[in-house]
Residue frames relative to the residue before (quaternion, step in Angstrom):
aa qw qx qy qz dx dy dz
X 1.0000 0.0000 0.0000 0.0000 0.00 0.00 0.00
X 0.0400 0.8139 -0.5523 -0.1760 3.39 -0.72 0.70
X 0.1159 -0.7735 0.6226 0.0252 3.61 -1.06 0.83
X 0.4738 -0.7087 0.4811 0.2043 3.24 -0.21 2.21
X 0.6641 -0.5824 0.4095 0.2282 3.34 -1.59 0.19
X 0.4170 0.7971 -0.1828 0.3967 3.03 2.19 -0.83
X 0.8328 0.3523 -0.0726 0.4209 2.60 0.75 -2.19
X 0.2958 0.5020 -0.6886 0.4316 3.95 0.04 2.02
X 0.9037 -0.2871 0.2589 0.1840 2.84 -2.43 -0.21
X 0.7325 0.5045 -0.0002 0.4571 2.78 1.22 -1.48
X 0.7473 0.3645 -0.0157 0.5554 3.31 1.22 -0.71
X 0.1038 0.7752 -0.6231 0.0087 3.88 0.94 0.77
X 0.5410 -0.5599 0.5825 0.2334 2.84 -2.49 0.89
X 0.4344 -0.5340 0.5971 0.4118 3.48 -1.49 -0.35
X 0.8412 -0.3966 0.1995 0.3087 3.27 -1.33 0.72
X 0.4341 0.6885 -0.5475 0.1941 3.84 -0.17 -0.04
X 0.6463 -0.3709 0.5581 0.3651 3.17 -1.57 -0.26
X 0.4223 -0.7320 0.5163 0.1388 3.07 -1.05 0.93
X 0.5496 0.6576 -0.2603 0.4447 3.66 1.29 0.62
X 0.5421 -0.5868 0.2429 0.5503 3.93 -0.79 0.16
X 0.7401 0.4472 -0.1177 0.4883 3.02 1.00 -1.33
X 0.3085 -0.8177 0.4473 0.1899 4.51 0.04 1.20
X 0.3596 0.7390 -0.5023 0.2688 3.82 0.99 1.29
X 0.4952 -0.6334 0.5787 0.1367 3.26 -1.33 1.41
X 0.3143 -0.6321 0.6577 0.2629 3.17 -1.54 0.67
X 0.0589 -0.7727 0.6318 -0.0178 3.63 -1.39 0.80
X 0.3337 -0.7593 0.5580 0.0284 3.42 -0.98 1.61
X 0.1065 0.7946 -0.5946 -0.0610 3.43 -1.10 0.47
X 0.1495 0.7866 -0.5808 0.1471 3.51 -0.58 1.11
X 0.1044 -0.6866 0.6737 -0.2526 3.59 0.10 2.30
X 0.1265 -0.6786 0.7234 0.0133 2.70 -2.13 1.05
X 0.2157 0.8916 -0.3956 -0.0451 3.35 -0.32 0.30
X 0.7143 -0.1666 -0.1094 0.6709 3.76 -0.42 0.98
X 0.8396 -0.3442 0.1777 0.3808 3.78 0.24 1.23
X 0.5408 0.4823 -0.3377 0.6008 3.39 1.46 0.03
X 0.2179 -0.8306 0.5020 -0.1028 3.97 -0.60 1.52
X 0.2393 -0.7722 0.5855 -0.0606 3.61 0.08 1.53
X 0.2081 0.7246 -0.6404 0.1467 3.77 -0.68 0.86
X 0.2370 0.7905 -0.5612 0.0633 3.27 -1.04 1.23
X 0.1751 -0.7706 0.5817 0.1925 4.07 -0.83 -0.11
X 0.0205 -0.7949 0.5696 -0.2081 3.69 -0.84 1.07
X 0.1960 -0.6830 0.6669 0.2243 3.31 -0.97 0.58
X 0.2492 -0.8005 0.5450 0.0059 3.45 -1.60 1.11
X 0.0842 -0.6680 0.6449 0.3617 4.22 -0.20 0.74
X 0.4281 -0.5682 0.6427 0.2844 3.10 -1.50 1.45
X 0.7867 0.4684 -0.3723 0.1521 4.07 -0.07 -0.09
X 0.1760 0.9061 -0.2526 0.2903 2.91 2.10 0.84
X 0.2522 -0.7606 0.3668 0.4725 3.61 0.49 -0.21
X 0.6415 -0.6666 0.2392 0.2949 3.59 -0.96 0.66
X 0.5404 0.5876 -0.3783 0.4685 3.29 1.62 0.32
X 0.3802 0.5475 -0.4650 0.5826 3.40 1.53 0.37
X 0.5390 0.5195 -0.4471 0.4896 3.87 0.26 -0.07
X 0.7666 0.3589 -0.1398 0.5139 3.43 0.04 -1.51
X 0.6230 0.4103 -0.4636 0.4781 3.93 0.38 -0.02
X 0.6273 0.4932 -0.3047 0.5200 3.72 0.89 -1.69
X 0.6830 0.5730 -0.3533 0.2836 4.14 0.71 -0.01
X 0.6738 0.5927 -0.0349 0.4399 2.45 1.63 -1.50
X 0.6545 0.4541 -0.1639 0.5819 3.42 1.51 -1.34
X 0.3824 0.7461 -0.3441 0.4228 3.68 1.50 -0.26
X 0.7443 0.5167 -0.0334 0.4218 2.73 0.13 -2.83
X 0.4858 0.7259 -0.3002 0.3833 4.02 1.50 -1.35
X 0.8101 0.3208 0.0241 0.4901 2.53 -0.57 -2.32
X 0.8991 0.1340 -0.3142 0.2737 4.06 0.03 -0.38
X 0.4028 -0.8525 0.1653 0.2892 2.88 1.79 1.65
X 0.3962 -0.8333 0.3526 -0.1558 3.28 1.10 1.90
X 0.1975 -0.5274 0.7300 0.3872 3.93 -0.92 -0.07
X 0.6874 -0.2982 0.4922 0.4430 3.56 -2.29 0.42
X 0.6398 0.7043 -0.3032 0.0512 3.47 -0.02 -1.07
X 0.6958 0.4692 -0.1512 0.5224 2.67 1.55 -1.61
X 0.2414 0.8606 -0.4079 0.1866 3.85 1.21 -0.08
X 0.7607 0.4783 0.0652 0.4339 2.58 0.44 -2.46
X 0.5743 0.5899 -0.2105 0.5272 3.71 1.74 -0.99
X 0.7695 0.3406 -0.2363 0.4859 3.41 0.45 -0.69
X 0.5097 0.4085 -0.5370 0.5338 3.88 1.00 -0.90
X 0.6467 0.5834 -0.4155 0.2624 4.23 0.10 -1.14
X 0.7144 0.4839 -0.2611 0.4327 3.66 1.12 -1.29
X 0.5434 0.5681 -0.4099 0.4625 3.39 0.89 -1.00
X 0.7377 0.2669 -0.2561 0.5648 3.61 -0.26 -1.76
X 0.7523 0.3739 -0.5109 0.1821 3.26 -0.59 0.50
X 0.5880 0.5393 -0.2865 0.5305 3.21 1.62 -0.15
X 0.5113 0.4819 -0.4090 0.5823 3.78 1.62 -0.13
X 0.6722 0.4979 -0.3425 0.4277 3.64 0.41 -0.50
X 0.4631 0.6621 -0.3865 0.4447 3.30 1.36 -0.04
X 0.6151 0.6727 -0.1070 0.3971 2.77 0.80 -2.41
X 0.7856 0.4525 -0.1513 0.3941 2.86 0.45 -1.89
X 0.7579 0.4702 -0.2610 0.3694 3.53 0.85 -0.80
X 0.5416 0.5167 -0.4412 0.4951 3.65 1.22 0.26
X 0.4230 0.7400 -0.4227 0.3079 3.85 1.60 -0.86
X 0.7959 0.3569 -0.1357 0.4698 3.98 -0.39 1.33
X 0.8319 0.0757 -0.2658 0.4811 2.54 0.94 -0.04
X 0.7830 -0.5208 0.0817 0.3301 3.30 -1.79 0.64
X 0.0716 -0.7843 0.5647 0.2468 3.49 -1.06 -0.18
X 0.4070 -0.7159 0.4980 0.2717 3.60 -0.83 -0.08
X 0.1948 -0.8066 0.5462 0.1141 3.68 -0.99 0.74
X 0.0905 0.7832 -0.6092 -0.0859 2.93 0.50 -1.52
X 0.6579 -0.4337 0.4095 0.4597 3.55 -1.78 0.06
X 0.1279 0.7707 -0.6070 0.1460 3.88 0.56 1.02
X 0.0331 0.6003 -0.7989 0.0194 3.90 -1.09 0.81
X 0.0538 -0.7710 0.6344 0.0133 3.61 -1.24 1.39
X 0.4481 -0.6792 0.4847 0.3208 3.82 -1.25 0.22
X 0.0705 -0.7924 0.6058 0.0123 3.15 -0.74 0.96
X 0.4337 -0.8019 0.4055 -0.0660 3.15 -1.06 1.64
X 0.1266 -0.8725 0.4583 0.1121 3.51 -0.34 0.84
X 0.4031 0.6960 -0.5905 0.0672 4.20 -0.16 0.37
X 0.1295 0.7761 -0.6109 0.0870 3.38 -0.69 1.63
X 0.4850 -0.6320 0.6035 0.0338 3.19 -1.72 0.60
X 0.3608 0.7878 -0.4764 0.1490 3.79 0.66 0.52
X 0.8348 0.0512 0.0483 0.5460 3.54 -0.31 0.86
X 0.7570 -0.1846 0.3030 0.5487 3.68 -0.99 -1.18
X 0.7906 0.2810 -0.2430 0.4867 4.19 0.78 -0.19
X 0.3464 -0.6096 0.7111 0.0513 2.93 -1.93 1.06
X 0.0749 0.7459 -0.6547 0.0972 3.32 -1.11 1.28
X 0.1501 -0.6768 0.7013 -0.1663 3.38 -1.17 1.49
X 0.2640 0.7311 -0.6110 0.1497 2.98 -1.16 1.55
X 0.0748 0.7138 -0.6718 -0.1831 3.86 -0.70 -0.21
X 0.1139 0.6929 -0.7117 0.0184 3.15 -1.93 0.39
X 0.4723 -0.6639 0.4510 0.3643 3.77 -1.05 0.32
X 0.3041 -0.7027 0.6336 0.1109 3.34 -1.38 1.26
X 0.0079 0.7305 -0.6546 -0.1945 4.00 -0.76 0.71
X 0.5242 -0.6849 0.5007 0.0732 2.81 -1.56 2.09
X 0.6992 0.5007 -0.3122 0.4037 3.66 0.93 0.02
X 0.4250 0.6853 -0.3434 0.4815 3.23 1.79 0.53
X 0.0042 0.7878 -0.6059 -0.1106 4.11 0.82 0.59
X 0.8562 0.3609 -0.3312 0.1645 3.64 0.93 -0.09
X 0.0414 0.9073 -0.3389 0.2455 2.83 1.99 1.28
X 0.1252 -0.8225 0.5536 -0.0373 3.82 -0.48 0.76
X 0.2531 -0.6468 0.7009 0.1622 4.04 0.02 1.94
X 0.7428 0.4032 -0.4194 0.3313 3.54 -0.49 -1.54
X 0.8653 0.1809 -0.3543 0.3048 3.91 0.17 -0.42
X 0.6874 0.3270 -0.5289 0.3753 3.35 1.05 1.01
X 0.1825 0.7313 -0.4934 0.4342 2.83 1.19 1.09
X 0.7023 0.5106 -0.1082 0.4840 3.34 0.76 -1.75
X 0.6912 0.5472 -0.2120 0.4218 3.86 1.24 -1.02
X 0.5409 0.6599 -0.2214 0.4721 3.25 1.74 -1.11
X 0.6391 0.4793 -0.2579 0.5435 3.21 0.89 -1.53
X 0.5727 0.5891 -0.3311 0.4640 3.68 0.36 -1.29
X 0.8498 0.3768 -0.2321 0.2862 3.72 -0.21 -1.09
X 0.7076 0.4323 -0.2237 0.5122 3.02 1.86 -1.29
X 0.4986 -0.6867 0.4027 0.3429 3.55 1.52 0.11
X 0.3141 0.6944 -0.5305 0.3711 3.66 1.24 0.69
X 0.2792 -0.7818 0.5499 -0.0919 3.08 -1.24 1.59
X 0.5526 0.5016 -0.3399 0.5723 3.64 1.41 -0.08
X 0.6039 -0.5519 0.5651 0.1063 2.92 -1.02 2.18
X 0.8570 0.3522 -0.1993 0.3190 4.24 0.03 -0.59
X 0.4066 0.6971 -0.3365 0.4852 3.01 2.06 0.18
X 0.6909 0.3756 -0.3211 0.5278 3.87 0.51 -1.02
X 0.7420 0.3248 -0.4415 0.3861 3.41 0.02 -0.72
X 0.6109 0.5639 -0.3744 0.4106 4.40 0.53 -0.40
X 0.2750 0.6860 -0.4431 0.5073 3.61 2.47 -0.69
X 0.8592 0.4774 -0.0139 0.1837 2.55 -0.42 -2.39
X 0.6246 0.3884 -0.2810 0.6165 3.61 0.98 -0.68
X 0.7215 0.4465 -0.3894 0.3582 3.71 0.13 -0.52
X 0.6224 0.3822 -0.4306 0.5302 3.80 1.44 -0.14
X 0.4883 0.5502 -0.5179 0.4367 3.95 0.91 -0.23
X 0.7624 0.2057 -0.3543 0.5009 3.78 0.04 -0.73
X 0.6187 0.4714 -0.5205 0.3522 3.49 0.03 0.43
X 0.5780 0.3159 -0.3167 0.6825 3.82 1.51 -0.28
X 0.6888 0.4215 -0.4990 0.3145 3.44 -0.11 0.09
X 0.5481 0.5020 -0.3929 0.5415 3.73 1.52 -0.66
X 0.7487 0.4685 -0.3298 0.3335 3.68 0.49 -0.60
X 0.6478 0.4526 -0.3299 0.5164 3.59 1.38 -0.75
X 0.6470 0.4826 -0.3756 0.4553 3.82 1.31 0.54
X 0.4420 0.5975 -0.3231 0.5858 3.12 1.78 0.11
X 0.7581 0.4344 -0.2449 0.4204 3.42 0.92 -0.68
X 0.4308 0.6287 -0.4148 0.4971 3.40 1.67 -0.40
X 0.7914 0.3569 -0.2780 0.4111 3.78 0.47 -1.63
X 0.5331 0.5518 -0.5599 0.3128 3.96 1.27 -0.13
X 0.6780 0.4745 -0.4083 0.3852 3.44 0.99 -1.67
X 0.4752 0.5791 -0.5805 0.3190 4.11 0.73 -0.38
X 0.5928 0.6371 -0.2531 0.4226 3.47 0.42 -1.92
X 0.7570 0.1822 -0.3609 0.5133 3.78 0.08 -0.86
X 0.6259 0.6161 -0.4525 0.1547 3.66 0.50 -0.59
X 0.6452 0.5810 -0.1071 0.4844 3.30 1.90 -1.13
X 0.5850 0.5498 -0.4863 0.3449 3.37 1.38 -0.21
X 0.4611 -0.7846 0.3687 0.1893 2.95 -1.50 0.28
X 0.4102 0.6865 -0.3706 0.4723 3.33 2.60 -0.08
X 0.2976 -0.6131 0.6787 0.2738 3.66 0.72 -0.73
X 0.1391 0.7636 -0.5534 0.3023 3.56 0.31 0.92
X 0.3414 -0.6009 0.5487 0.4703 3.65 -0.96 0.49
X 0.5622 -0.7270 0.3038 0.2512 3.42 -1.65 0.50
X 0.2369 0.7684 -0.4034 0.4367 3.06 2.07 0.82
X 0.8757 0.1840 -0.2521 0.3685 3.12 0.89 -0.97
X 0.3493 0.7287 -0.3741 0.4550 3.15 1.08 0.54
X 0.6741 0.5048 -0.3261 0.4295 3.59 0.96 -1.27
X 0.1460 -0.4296 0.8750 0.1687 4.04 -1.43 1.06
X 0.2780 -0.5101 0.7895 0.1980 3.12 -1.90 1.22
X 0.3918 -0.6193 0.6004 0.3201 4.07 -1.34 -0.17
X 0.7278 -0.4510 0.1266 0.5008 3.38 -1.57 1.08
X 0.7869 0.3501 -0.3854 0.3312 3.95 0.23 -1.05
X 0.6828 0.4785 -0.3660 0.4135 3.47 0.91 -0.70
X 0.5476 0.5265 -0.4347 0.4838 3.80 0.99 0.32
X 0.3269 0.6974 -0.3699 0.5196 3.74 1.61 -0.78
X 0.8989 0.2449 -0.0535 0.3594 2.87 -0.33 -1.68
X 0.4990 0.5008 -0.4700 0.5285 3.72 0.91 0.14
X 0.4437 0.7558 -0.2401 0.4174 3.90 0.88 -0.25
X 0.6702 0.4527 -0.0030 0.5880 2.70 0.64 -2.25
X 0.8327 0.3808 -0.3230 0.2393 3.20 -0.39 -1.09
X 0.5721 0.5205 -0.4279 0.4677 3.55 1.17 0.19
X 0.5356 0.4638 -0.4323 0.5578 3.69 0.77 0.46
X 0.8167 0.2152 -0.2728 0.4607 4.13 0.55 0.04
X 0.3336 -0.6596 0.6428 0.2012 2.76 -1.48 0.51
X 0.2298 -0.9053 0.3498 0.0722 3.43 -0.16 1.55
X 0.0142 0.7898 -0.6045 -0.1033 4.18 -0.08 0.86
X 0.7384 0.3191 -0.2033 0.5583 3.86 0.50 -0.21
X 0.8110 -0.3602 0.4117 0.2072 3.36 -2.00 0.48
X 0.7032 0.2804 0.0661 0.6500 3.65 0.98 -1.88
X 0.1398 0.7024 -0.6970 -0.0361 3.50 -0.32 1.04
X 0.0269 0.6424 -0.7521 0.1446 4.11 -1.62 0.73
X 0.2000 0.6771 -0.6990 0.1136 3.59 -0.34 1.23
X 0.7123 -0.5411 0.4442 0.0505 3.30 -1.07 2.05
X 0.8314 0.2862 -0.1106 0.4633 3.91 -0.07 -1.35
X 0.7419 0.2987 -0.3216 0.5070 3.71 1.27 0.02
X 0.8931 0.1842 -0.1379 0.3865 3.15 1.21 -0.46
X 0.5934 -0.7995 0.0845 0.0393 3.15 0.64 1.18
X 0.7591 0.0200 0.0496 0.6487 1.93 1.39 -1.96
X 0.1344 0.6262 -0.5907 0.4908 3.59 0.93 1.77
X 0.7857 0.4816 -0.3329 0.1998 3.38 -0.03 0.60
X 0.5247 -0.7161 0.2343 0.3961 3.49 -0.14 0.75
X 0.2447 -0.7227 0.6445 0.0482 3.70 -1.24 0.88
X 0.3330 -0.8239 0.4557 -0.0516 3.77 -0.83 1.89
X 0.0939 0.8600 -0.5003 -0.0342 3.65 0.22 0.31
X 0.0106 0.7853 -0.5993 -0.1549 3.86 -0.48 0.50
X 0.4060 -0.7538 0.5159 -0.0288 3.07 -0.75 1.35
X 0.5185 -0.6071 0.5568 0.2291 3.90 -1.19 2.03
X 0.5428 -0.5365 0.5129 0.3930 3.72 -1.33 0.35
X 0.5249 0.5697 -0.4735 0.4192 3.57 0.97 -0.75
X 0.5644 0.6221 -0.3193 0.4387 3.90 0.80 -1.49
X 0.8206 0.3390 -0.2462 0.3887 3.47 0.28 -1.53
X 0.6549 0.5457 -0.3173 0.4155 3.54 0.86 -0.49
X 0.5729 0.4889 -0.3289 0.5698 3.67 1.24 -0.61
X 0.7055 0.4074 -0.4255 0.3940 3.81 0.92 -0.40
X 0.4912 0.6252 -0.4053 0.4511 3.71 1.68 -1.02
X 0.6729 0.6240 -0.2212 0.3300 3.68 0.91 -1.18
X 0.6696 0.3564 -0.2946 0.5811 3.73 1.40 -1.48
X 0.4177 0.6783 -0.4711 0.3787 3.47 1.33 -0.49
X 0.7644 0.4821 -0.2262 0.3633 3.14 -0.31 -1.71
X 0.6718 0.6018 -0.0940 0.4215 3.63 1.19 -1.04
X 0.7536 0.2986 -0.1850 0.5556 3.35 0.81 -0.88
X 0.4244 -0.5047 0.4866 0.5731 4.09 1.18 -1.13
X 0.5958 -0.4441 0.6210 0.2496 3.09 -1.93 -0.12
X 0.0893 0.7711 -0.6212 0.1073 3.50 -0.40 1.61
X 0.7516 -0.5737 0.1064 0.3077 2.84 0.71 1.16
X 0.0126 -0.5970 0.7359 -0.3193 3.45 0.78 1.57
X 0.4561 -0.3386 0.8045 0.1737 3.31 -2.29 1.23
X 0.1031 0.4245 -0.8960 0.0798 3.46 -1.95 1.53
X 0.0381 0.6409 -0.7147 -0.2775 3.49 -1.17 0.01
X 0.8816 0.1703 -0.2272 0.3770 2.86 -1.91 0.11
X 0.4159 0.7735 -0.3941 0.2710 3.72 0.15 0.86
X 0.3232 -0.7735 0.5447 -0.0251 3.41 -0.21 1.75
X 0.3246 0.8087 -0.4854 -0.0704 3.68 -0.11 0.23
């Protein structure tokens, strides 16, 4: 594990992902004249921006789209990079921070449920290849399973490394001059996981020791078409609160 020197109290990073590789998760969920576009992707925000408008266009192509939804998607993307983009520079805090990252997906015919602790001071942490190991161990053979892995721990570090932007604000504005330890309100999971982390002794990024914790481990459900359709159905009924579909034309 390596934990730069940067990453302490005293010494805040600049904005990035807290991973090897600095991709953003990006949601898309368009309707248009009754025809519903729903998708989830990781994006290198340093792409140039005509990579938007092609990825729309070849989109709009291949999932023989209306025109309509073009101009939608090129709009959703660049606005969620401008997000991205607007935290770029400034500081964040790390500190010795191990958080829990949570797994409940829906991909196809399987349910997967997992938690385990992620250590944010690992920049050389890698979702997509334990993404790829997960699948491996649990013997999951659907090609759309790792990548829905893998995106669901990006937005869960990407919501937290914007939490850290608004701690390093908070200490900047005080006026005691306090170290920014004590200054920092962890939130409910990232207090969890300050807890936890005094029971391990941590040599890797993903920590999930089996003989103390039991229940740290991931639970697999393959699901009857009858099953999936009754969920497409409460689905369709209640809205999209954000269940990971990827690549879905509906």
């Amino acid at each position: 594990m390596k934990s730069p020197a940067s990453a302490s109290w005293k010494a805040p990073l600049k904005f990035r992902m807290p991973t090897a590789e600095n991709l953003i998760p990006i949601r898309l969920d368009i309707e248009v004249d009754g025809q519903r576009y729903k998708d989830a992707f990781t994006w290198n925000p340093y792409d140039p921006d005509s990579e938007v408008v092609m990825f729309a266009k070849r989109t709009v192509k291949d999932l023989k789209l209306s025109p309509g939804f073009l101009p939608q998607i090129v709009q959703s993307i660049q606005s969620q990079l401008a997000t991205f983009r607007s935290y770029e520079g400034q500081d964040m805090y790390v500190g010795d921070k191990i958080i829990p990252i949570k797994l409940d997906l829906q991909v196809n015919h399987i349910v997967i449920r997992d938690q385990f602790l992620w250590d944010l001071n690992n920049f050389d942490s890698d979702p997509e290849e334990f993404a790829r190991t997960l699948c491996k161990d649990l013997g999951i053979e659907d090609p759309e399973v790792e990548p829905a892995i893998a995106f669901a721990i990006r937005e869960q570090l990407y919501e937290i490394a914007i939490q850290n932007v608004t701690t390093a604000r908070e200490n900047r504005i005080s006026k005691k001059g306090r170290r920014a330890a004590e200054h920092f309100t962890p939130s409910k999971a990232s207090g969890a996981a300050l807890d936890l982390m005094k029971l391990f002794s941590f040599g890797s990024s993903v920590v999930r020791k089996r003989k103390e914790w039991d229940y740290y481990k991931p639970v697999l459900d393959l699901l009857s078409n009858g099953d999936v359709h009754a969920l497409e159905a409460k689905e369709e009924r209640s809205g999209w609160e954000g269940k990971l579909v990827l690549r879905e034309s509906i």
